[in-house]
DSSP file (Angstrom, degrees, kcal/mol; ACC not computed):
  #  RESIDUE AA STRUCTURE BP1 BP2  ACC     N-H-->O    O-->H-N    N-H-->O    O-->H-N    TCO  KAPPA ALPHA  PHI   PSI    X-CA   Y-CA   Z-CA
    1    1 A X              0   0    0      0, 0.0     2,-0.3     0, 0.0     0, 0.0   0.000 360.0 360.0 360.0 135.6 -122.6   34.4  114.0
    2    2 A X        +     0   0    0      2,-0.0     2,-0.2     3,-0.0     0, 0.0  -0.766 360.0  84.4-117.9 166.3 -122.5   35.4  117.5
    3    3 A X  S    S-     0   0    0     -2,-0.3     2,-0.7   146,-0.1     0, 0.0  -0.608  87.1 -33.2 131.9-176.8 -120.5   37.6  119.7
    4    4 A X        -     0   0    0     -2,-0.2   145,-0.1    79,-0.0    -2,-0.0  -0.605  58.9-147.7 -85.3 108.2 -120.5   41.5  120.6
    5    5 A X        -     0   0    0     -2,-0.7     2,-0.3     1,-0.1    -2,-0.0  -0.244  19.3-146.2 -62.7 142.2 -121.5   43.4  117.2
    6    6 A X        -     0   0    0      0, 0.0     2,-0.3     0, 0.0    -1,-0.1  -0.593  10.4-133.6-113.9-173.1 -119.6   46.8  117.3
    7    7 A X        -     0   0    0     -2,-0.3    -2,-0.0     3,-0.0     0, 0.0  -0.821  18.6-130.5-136.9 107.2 -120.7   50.4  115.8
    8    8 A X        -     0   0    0     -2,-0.3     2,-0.6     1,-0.1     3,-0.0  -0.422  52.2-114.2 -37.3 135.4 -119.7   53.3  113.8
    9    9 A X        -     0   0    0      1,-0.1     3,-0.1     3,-0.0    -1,-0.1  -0.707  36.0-114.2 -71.2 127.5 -120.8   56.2  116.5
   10   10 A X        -     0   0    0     -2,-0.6     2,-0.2     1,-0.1     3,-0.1  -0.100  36.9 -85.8 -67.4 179.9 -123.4   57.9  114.9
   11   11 A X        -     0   0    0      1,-0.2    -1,-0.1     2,-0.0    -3,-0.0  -0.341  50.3-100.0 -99.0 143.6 -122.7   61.3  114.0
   12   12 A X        -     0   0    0      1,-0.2    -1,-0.2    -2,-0.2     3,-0.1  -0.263  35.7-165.6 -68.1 155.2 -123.5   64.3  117.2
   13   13 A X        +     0   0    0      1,-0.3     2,-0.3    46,-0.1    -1,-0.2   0.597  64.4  41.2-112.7 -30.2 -127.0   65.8  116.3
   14   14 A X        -     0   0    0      1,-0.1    18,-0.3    45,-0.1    -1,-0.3  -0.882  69.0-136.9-120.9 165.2 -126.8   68.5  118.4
   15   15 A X  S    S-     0   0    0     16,-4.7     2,-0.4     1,-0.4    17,-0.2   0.864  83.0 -26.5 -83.6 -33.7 -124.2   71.2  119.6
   16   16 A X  E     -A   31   0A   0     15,-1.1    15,-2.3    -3,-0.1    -1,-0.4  -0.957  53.1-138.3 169.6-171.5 -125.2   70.9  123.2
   17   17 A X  E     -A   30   0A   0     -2,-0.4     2,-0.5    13,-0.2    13,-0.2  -0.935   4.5-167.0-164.4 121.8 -127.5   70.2  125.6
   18   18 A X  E     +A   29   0A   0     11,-1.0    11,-2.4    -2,-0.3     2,-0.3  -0.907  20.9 169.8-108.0 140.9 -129.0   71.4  129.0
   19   19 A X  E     -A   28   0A   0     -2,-0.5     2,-0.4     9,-0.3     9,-0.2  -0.996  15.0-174.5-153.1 143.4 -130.9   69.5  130.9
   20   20 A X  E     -A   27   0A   0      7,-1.1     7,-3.7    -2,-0.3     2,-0.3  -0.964  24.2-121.8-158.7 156.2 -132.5   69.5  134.5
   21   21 A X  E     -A   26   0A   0     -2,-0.4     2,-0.3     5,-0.2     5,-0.2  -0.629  19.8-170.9 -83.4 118.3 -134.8   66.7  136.8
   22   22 A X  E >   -A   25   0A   0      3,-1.7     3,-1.0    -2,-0.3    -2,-0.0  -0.791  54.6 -85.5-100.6 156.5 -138.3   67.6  138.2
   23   23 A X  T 3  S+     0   0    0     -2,-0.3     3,-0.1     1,-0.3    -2,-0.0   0.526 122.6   2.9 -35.7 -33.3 -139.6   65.1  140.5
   24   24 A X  T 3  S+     0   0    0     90,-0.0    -1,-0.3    50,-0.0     2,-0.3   0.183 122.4  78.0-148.4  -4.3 -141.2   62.8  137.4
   25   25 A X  E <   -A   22   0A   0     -3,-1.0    -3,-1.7    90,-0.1     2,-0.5  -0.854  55.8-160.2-114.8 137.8 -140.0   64.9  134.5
   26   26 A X  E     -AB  21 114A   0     88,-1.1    88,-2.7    -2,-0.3     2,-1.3  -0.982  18.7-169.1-104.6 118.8 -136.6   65.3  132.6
   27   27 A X  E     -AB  20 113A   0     -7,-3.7    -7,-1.1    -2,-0.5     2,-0.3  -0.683   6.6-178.8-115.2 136.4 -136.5   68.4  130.6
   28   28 A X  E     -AB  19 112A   0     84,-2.3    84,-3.0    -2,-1.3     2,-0.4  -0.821  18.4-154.6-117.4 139.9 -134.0   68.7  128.5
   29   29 A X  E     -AB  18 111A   0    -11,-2.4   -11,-1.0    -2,-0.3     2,-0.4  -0.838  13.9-175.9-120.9 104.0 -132.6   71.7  125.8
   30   30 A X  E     -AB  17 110A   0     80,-1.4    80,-3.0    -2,-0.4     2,-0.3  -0.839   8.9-153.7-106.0 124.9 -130.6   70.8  123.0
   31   31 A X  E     +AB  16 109A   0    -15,-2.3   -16,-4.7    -2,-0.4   -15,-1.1  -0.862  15.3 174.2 -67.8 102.4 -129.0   73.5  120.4
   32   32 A X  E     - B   0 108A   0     76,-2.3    76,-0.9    -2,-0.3     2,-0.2  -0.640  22.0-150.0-142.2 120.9 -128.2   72.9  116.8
   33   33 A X  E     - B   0 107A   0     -2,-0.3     2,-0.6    74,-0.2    74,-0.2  -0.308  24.0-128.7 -66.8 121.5 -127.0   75.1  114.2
   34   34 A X        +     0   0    0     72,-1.5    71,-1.7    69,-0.3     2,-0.4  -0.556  39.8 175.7 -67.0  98.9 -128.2   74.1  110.6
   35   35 A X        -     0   0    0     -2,-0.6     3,-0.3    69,-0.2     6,-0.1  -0.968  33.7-144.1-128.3 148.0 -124.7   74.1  108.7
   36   36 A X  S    S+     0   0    0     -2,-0.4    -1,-0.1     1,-0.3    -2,-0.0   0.575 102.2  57.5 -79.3  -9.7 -124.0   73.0  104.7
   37   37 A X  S    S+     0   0    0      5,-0.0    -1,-0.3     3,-0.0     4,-0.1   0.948  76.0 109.8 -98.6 -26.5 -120.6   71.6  105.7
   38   38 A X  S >  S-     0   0    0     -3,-0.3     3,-3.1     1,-0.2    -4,-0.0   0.061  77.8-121.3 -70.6 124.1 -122.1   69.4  108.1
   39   39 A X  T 3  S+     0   0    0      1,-0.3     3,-0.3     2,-0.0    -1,-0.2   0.592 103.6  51.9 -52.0 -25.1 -121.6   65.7  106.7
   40   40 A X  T 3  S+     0   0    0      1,-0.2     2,-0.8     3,-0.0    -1,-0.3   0.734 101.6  64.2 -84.4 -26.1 -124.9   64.3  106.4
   41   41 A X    <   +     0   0    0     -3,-3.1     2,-0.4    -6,-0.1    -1,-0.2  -0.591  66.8 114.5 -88.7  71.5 -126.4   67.5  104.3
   42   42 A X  S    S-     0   0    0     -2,-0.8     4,-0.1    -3,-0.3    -5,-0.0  -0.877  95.6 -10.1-108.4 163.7 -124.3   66.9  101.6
   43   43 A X  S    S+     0   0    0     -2,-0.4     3,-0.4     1,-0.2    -2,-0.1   0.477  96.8 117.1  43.5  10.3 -126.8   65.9   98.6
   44   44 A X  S    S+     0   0    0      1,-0.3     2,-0.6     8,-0.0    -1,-0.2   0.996  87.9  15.6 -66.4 -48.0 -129.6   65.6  100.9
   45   45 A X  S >  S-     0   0    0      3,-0.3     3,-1.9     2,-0.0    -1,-0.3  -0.744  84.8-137.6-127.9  70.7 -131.6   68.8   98.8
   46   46 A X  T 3  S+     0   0    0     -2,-0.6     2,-1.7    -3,-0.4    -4,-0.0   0.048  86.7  17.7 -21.4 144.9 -130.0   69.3   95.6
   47   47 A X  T 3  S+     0   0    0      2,-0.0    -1,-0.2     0, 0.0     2,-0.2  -0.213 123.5  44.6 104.2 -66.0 -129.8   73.2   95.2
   48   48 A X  S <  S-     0   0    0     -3,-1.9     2,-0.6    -2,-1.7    -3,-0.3  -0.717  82.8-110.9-136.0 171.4 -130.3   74.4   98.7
   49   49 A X        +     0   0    0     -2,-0.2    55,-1.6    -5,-0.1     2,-0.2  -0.936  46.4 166.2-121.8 123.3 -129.0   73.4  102.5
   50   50 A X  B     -F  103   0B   0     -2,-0.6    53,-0.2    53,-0.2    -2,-0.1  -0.807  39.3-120.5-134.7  96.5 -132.5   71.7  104.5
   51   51 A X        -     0   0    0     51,-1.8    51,-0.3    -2,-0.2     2,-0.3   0.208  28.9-118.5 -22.2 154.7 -132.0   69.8  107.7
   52   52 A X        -     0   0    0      1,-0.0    50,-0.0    -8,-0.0    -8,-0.0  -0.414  22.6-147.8 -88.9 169.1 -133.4   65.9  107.3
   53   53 A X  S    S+     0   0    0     -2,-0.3     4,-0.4     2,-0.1     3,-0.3   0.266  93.9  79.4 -86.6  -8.9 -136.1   66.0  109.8
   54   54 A X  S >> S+     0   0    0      1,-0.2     3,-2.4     2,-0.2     4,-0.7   0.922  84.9  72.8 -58.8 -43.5 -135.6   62.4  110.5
   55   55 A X  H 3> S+     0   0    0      1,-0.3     4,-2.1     2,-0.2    -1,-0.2   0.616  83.4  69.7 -45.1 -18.2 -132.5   64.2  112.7
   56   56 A X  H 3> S+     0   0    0     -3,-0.3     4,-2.7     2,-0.2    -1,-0.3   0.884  95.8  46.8 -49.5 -58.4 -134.9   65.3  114.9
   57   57 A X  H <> S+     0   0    0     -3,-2.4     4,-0.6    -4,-0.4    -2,-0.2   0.852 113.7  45.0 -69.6 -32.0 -135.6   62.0  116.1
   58   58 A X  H >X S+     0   0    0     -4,-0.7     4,-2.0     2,-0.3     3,-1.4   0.981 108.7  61.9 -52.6 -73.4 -131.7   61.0  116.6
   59   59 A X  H 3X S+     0   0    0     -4,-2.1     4,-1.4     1,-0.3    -2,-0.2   0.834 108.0  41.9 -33.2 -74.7 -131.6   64.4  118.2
   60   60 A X  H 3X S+     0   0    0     -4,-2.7     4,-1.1     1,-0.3    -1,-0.3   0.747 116.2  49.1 -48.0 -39.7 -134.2   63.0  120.9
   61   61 A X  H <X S+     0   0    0     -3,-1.4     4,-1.7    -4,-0.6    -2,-0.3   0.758 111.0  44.4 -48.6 -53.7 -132.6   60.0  121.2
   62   62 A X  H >X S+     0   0    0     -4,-2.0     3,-2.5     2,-0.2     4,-1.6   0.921 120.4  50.1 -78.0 -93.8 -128.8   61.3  121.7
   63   63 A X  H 3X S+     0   0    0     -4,-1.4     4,-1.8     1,-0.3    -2,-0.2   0.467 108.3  39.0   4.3 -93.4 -130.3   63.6  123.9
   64   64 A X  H 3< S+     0   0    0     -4,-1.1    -1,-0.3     2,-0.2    -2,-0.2   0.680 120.7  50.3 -44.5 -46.7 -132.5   62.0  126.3
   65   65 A X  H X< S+     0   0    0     -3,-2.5     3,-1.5    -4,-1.7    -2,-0.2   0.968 110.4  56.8 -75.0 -46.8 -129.5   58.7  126.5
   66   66 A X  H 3< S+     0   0    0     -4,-1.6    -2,-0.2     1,-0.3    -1,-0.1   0.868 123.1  17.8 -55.6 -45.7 -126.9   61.6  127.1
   67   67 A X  T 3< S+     0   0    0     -4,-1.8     2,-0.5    -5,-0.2     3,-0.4  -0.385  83.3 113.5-121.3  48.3 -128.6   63.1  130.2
   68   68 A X    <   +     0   0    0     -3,-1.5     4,-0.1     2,-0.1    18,-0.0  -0.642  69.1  81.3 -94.4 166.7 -131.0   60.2  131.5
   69   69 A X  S    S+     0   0    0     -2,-0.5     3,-0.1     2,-0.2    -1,-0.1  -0.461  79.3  59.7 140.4 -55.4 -128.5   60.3  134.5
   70   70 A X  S    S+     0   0    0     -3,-0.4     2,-0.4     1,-0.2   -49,-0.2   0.541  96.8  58.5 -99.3   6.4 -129.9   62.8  136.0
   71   71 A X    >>  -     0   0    0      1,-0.1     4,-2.1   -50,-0.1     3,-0.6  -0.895  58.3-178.2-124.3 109.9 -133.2   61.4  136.5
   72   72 A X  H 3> S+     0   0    0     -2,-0.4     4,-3.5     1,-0.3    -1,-0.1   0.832  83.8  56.0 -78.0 -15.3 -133.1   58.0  138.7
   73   73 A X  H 34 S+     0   0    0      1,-0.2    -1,-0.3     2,-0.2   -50,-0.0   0.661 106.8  36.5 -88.7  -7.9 -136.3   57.8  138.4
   74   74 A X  H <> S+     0   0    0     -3,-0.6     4,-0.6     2,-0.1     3,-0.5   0.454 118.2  57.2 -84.6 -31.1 -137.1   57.8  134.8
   75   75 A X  H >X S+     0   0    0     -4,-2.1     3,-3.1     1,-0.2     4,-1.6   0.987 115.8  47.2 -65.8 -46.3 -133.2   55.4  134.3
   76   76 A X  H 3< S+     0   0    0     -4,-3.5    -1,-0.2     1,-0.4    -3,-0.1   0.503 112.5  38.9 -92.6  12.5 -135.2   53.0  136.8
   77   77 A X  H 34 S+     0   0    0     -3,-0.5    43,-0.5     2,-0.1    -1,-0.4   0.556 111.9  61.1-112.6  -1.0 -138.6   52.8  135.3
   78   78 A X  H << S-     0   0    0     -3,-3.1    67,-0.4    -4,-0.6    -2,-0.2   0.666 113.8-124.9 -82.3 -20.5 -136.8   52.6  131.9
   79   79 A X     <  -     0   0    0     -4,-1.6    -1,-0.2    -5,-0.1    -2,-0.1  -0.234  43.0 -33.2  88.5 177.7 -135.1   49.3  133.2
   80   80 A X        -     0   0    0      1,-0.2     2,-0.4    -4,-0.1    65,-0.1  -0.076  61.8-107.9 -81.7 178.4 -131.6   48.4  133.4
   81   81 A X        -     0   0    0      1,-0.2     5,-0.2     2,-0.1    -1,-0.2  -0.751  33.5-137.0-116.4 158.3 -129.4   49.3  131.4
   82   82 A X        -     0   0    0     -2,-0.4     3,-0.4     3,-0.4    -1,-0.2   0.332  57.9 -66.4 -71.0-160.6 -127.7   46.2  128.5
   83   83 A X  S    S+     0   0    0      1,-0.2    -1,-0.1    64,-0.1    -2,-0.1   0.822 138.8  62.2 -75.0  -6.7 -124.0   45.8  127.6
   84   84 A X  S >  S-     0   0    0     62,-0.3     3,-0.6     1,-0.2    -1,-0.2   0.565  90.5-154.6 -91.1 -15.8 -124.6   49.2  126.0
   85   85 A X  T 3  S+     0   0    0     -3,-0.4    -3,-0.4     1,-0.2    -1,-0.2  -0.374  72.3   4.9  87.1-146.6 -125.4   50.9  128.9
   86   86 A X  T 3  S+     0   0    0     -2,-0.2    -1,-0.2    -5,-0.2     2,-0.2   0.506  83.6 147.2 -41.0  -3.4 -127.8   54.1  128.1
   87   87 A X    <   -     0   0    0     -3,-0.6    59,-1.9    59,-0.2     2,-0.4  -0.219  34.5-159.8 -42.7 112.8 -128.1   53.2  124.2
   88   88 A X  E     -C  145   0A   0    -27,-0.2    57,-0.2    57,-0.2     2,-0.1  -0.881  11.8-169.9-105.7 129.3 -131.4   54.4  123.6
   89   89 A X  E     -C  144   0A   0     55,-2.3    55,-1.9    -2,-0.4     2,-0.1  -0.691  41.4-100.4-129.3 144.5 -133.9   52.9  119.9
   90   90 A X  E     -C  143   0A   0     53,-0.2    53,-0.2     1,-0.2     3,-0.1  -0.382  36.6-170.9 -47.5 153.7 -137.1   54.6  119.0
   91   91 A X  E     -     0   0A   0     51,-2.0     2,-0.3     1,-0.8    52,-0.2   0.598  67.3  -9.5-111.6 -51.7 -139.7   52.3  120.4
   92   92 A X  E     -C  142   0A   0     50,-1.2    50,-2.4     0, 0.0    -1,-0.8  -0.963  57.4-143.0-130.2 143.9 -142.9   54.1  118.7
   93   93 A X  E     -     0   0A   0     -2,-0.3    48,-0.2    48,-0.2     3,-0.1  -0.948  19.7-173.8-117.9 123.7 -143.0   56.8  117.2
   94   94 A X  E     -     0   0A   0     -2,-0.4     2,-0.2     1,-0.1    -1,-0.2   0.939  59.9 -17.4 -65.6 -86.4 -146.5   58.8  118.1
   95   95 A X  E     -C  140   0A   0     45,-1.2    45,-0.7     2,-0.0     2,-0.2  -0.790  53.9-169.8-130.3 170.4 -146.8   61.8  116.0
   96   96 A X  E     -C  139   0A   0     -2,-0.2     2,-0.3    43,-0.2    43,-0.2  -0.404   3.0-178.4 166.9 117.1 -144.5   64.3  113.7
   97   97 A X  E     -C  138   0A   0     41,-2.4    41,-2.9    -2,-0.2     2,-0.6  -0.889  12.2-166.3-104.9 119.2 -145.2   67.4  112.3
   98   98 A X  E     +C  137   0A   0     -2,-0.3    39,-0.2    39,-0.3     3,-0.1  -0.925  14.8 170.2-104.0 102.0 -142.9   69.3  110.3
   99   99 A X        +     0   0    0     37,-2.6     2,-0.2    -2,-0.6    38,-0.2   0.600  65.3   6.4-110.2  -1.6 -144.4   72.9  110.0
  100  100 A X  S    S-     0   0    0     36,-0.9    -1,-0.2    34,-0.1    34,-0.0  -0.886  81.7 -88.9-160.4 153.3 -141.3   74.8  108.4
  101  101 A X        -     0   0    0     -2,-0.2     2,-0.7     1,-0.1   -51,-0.1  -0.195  24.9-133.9 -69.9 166.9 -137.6   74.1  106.8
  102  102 A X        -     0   0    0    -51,-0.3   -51,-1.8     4,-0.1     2,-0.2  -0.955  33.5-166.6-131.5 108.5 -135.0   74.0  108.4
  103  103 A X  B >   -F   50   0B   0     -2,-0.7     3,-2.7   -53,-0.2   -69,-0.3  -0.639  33.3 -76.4-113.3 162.1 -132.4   76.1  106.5
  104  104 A X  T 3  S+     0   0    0    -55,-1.6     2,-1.1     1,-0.2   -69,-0.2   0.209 122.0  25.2 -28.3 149.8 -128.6   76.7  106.5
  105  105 A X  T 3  S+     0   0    0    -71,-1.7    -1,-0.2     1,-0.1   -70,-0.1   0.142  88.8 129.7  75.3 -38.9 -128.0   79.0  109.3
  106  106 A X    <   -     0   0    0     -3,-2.7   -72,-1.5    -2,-1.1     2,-0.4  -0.160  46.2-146.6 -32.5 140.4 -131.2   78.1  111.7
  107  107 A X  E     -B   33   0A   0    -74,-0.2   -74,-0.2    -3,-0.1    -1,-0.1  -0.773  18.2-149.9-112.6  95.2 -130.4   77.5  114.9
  108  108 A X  E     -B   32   0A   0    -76,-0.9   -76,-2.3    -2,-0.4     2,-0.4  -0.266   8.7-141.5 -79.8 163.3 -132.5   75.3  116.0
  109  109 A X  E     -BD  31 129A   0     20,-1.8    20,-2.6   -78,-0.2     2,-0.3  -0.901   6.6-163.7-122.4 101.5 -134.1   74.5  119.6
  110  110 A X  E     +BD  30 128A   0    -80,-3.0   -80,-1.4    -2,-0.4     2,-0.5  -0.555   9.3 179.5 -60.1 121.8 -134.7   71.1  120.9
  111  111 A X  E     -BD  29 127A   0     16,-1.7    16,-1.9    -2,-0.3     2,-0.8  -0.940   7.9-175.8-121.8 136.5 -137.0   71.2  123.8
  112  112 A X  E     -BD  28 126A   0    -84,-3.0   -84,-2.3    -2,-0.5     2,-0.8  -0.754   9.5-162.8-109.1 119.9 -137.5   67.6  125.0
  113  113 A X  E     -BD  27 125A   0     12,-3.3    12,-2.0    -2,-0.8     2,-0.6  -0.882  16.6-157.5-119.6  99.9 -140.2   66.6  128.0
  114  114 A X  E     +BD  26 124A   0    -88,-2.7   -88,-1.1    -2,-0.8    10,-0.2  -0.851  20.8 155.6-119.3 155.5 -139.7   63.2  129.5
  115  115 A X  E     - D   0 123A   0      8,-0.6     8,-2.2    -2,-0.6     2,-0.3  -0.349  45.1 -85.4-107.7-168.2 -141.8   61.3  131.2
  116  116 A X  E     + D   0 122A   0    -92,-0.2     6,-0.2     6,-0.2     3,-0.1  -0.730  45.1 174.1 -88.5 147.5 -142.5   57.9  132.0
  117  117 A X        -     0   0    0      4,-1.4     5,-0.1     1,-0.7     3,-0.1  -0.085  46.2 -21.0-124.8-131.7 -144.4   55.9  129.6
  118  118 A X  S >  S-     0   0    0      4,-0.2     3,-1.6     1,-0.2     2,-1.0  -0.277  97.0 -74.6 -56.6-178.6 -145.5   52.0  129.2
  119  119 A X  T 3  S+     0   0    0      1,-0.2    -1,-0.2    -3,-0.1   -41,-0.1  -0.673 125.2  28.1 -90.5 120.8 -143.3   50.2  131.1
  120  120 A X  T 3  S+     0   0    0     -2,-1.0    25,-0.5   -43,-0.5     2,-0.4   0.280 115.9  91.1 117.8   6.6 -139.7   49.8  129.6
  121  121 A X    <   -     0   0    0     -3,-1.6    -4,-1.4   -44,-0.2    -1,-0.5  -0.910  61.3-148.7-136.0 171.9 -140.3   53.0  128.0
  122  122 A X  E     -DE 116 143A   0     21,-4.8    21,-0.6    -2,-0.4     2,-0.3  -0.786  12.2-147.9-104.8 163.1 -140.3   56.9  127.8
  123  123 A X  E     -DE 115 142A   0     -8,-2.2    -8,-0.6    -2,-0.2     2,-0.2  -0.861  22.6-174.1-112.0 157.8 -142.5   59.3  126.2
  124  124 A X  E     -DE 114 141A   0     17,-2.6    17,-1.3    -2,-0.3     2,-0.8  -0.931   9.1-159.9-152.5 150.3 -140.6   62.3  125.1
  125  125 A X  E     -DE 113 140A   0    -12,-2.0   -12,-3.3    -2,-0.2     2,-0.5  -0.889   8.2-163.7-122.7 104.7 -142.1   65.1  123.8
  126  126 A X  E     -DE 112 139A   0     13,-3.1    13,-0.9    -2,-0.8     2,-0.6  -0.844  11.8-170.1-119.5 146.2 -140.2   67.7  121.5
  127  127 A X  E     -DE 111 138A   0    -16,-1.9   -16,-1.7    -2,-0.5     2,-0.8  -0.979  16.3-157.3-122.5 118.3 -140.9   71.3  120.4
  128  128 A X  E     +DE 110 137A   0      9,-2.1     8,-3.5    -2,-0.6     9,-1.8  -0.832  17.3 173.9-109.3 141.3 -138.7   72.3  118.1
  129  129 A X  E     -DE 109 135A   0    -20,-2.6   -20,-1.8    -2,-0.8     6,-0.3  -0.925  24.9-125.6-117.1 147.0 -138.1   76.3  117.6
  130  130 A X        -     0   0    0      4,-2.1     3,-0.4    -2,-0.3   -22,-0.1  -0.354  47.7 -92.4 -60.7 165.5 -135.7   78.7  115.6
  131  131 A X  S    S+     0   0    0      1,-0.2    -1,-0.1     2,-0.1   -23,-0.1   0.832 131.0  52.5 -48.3 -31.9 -133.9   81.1  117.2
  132  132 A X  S    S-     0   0    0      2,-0.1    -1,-0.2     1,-0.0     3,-0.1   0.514 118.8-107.2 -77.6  -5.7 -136.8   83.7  116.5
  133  133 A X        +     0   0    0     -3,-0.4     2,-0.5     1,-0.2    -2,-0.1   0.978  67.5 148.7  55.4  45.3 -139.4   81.2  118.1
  134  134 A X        -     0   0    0    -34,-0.0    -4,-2.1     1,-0.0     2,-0.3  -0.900  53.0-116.9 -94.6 141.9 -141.0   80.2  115.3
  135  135 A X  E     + E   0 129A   0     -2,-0.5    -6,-0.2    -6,-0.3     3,-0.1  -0.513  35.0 177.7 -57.1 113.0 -142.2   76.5  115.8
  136  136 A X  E     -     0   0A   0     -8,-3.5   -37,-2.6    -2,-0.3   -36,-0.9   0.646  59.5 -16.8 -80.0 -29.2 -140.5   73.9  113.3
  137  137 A X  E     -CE  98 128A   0     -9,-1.8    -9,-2.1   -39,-0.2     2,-0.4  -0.891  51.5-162.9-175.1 129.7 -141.6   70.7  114.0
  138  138 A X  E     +CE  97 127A   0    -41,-2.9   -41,-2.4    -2,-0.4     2,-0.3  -0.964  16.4 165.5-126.1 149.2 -143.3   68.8  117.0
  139  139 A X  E     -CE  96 126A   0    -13,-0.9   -13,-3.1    -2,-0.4     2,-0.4  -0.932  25.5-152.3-149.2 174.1 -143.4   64.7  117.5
  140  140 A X  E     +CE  95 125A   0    -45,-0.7   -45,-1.2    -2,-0.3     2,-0.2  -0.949  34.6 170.7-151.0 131.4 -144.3   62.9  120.5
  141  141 A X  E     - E   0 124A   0    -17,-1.3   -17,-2.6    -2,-0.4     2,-0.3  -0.903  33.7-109.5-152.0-178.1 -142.3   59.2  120.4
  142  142 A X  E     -CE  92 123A   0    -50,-2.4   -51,-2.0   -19,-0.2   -50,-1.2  -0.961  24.2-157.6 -86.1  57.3 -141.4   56.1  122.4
  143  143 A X  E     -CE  90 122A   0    -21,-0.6   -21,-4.8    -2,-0.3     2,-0.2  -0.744  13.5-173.5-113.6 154.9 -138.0   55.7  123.4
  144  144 A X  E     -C   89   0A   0    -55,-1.9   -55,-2.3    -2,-0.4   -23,-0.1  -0.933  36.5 -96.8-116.6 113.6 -136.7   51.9  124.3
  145  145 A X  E     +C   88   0A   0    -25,-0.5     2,-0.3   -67,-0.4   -57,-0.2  -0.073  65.6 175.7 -24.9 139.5 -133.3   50.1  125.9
  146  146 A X        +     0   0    0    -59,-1.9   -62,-0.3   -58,-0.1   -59,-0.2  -0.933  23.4  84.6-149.2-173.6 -131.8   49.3  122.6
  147  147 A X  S    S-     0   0    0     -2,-0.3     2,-0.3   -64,-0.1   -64,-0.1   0.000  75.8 -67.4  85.6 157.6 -128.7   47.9  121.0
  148  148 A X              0   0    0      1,-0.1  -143,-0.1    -2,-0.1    -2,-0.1  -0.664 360.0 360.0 -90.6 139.5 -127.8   44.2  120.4
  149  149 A X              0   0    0     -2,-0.3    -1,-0.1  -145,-0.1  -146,-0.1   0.221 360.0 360.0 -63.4 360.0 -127.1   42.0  122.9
């Protein structure tokens, strides 16, 4: 079967998001508060409320598609953009380190550095912190035009 495949929109991973363009860089700072009503924790961690850490990477993703914009020079080495326009797919993912939970109430802090990577791709590079600035979780990935044609 052919034709244009539609999509639930996935669900926001973060509450919002700062971002500003250096010369070769996007750096970007994304905020999200760790909450038990939030629809995806329900049954995730019998007992207690623990951020997935796969959300980390959708975090980076939503991110990074939301404010590539503001760097033409990272949209244009990423290539143009499909019928989806900034939809952005892991391409690789590098490394990822999870170094503490991430409980009800955290607020956590995306901070995302991209660069350019192979060609057709970005590297981005997250440090994630609580509000206190303890380090949760670090990955280095890949990200790739995505969505189906």
């Amino acid at each position: 079967m052919r034709g244009e495949r539609t999509y639930a929109r996935p669900l926001d991973a973060t509450d919002r998001i700062t971002a500003r363009a250096d010369a070769d860089a996007l750096l970007i700072e994304a905020a999200k508060t760790v909450r038990a009503t939030d629809p995806y924790l329900a049954g995730h961690f019998p007992g207690i409320t623990l951020y997935p850490a796969i959300f980390l990477l959708d975090g980076i993703r939503q991110a990074v598609g939301a404010e590539l914009h503001r760097s033409p020079v990272l949209a244009a080495h990423l290539g143009r953009g499909g019928p989806h326009g900034d939809w952005l797919e892991l391409g690789r993912l590098g490394s990822a380190r999870v170094l503490r939970p991430m409980l009800e109430g955290d607020e956590l802090l995306l901070r995302i550095n991209v660069t350019a990577g192979p060609p057709g791709a970005l590297r981005a590079v997250l440090d994630c912190r609580r509000a206190d600035d303890t380090q949760v979780a670090k990955m280095t990935t890949e990200l790739v035009r995505g969505g189906i044609a």
